[in-house]
C-alpha positions as a Markdown table, in Angstrom:
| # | Residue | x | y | z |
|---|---|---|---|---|
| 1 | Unk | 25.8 | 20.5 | 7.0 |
| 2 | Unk | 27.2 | 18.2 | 4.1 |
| 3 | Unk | 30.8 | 18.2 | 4.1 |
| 4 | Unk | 31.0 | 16.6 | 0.8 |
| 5 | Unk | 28.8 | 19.1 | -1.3 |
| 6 | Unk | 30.8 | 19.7 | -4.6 |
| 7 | Unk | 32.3 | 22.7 | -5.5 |
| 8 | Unk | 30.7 | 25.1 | -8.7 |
| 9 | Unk | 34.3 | 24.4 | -10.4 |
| 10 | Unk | 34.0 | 20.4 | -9.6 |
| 11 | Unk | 30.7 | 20.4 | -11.2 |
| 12 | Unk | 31.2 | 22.5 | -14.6 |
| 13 | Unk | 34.6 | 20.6 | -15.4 |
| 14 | Unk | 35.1 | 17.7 | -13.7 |
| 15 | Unk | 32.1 | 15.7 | -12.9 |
| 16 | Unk | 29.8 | 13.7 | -14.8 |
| 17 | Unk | 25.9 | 13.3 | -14.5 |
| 18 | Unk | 24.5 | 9.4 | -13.7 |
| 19 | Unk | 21.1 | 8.7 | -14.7 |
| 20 | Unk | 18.6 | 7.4 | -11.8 |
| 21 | Unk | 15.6 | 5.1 | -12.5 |
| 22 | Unk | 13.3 | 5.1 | -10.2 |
| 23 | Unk | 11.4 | 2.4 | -9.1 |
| 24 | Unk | 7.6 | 3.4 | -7.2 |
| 25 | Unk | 5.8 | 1.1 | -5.0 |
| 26 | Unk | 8.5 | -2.0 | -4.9 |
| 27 | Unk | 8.6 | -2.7 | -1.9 |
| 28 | Unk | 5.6 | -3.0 | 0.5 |
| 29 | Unk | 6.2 | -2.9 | 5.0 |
| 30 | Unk | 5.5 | -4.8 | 6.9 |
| 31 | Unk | 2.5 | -5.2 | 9.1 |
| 32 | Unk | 0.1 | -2.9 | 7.7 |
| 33 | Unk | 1.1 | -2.4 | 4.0 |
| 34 | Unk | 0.0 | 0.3 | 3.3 |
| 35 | Unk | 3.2 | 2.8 | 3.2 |
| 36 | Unk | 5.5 | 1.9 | 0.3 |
| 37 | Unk | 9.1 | 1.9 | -0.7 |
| 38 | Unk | 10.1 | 3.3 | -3.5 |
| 39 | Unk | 13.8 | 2.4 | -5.1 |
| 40 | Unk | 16.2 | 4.8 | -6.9 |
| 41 | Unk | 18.6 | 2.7 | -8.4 |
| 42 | Unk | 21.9 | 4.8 | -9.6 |
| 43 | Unk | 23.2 | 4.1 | -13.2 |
| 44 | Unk | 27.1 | 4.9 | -11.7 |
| 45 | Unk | 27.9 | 1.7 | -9.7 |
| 46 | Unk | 26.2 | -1.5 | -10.5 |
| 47 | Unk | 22.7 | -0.5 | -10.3 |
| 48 | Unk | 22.4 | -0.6 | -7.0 |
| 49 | Unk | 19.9 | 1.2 | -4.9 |
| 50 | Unk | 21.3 | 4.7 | -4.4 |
| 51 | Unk | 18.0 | 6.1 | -2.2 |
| 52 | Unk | 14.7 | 5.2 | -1.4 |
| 53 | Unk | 11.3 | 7.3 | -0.7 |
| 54 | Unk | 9.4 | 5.7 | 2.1 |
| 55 | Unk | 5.4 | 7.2 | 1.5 |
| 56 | Unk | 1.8 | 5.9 | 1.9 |
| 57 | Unk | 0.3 | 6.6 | -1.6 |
| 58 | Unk | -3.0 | 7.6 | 0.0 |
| 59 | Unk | -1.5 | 10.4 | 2.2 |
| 60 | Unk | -1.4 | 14.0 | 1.1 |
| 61 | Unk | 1.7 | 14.8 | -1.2 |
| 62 | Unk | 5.2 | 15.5 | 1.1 |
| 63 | Unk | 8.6 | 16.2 | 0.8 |
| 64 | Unk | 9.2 | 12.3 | 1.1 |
| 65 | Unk | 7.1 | 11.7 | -2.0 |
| 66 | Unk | 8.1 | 14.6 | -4.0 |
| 67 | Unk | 11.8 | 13.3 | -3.6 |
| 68 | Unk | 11.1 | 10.9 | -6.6 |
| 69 | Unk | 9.8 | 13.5 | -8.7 |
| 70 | Unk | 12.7 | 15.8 | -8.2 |
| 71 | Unk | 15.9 | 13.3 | -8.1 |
| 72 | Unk | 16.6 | 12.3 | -11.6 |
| 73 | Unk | 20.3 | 12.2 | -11.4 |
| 74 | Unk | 23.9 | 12.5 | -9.6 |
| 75 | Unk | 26.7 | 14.6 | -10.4 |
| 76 | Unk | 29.9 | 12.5 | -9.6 |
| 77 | Unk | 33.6 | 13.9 | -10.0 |
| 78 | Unk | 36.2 | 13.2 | -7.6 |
| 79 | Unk | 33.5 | 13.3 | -5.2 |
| 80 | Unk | 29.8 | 12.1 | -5.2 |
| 81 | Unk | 27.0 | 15.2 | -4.6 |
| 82 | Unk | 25.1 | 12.0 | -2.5 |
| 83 | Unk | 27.9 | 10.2 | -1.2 |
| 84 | Unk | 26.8 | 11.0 | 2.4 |
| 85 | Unk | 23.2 | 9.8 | 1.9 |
| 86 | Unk | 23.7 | 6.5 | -0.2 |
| 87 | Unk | 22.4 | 3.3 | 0.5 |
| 88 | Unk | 25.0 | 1.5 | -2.0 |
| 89 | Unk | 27.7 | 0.4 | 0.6 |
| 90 | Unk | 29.5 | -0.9 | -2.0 |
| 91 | Unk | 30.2 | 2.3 | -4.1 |
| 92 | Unk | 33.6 | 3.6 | -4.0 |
| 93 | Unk | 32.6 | 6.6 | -3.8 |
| 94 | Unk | 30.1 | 6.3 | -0.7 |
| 95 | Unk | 30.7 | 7.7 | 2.8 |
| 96 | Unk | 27.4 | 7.3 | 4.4 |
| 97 | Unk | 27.0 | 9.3 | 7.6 |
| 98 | Unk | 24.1 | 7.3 | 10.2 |
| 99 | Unk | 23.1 | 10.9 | 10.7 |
| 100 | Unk | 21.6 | 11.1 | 7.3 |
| 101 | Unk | 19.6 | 7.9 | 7.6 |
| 102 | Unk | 18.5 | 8.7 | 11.2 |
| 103 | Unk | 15.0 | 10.1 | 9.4 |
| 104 | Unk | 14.2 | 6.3 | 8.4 |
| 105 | Unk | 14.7 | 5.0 | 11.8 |
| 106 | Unk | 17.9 | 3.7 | 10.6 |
| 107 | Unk | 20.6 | 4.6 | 14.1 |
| 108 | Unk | 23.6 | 1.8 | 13.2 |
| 109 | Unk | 25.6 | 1.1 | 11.3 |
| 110 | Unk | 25.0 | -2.5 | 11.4 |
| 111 | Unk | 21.0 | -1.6 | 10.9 |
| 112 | Unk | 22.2 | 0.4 | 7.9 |
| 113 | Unk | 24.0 | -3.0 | 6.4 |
| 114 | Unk | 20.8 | -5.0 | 6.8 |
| 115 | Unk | 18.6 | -2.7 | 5.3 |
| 116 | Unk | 21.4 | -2.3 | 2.1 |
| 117 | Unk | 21.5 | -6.3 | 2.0 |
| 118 | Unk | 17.4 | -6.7 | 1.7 |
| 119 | Unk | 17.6 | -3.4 | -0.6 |
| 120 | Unk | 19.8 | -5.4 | -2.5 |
| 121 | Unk | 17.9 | -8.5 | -2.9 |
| 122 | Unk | 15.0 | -6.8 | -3.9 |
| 123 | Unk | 16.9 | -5.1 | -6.9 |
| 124 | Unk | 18.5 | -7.7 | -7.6 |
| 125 | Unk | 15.0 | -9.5 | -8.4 |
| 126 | Unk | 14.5 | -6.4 | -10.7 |
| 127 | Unk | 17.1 | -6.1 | -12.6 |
| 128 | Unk | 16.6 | -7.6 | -15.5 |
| 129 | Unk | 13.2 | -5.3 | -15.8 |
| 130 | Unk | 15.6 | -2.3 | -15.3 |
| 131 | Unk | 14.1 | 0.3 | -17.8 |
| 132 | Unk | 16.4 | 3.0 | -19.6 |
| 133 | Unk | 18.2 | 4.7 | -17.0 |
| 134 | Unk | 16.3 | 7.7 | -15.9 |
| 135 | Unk | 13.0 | 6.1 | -16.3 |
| 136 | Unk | 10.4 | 5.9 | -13.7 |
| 137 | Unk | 8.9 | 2.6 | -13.3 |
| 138 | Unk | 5.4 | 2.3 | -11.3 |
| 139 | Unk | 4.6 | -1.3 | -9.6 |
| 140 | Unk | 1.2 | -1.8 | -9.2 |
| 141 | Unk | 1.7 | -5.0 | -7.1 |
| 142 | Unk | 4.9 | -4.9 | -4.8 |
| 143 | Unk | 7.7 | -7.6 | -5.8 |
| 144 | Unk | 9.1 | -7.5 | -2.1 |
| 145 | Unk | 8.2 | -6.8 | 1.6 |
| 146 | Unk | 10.7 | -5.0 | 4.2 |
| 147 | Unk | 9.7 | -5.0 | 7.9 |
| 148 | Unk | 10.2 | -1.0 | 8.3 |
| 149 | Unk | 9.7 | 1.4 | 11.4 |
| 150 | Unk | 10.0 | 5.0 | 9.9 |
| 151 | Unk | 10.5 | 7.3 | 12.2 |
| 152 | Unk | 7.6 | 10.2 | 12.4 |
């Protein structure tokens, strides 16, 4: 259960929506290439990668790939709706829980600071092809490789 879920009030008065661009197909893994990583970078802190969407483009449709159909933006007030589930270590208002990252084979915390520091290269490489915020970007040729064990 998310402790940090904002409250109905929070929402409607107090917090603001942040744009996320999406970024499909980035990153390629390791090995066998053929699942890719896809990038949501989050307009409220630096542009930094917010979440990611790990998904082999030629498997049937799942919850994993439907995430970057349906995440479009964050409500942030006092609180962050996704502070629990962020990748950006550096956002002031992240609190990232190993539990929620668990799914991507990700069980430290030290695993979870590598995996932010290569997500962060690889944006960094982007950024000044950053689209509108809220765009959806497609890469037809990966601009980065990630050795990646998700977990099945």
């Amino acid at each position: 259960m998310v402790k940090n879920k904002l409250r109905l009030d929070d929402l409607l008065n107090n917090a603001a929506c942040y744009a996320v661009t999406w970024h499909l197909g980035v990153i390629k893994t390791a090995k066998t290439g053929k699942t890719t990583l896809s990038v949501a970078v989050c307009s409220f802190s630096a542009n930094a990668a917010a979440f990611i969407s790990v998904a082999n483009p030629n498997a049937p449709l799942n919850m994993e790939s439907l995430k970057t159909l349906l995440v479009h933006d964050v409500y942030i007030g006092e609180e962050c709706e996704a502070a629990n589930r962020c990748f950006n270590l550096k956002c002031p208002k992240n609190k990232a829980i190993i539990e929620s990252f668990k799914e991507y084979g990700i069980e430290s915390r030290e695993k979870l600071e590598r995996v932010h520091a290569a997500l962060e290269r690889i944006v960094g490489d982007i950024e000044d092809k950053i689209a509108p915020h809220g765009s959806v970007i497609y890469y037809e040729k990966p601009i980065g490789t990630l050795r990646w064990k998700k977990r099945v």
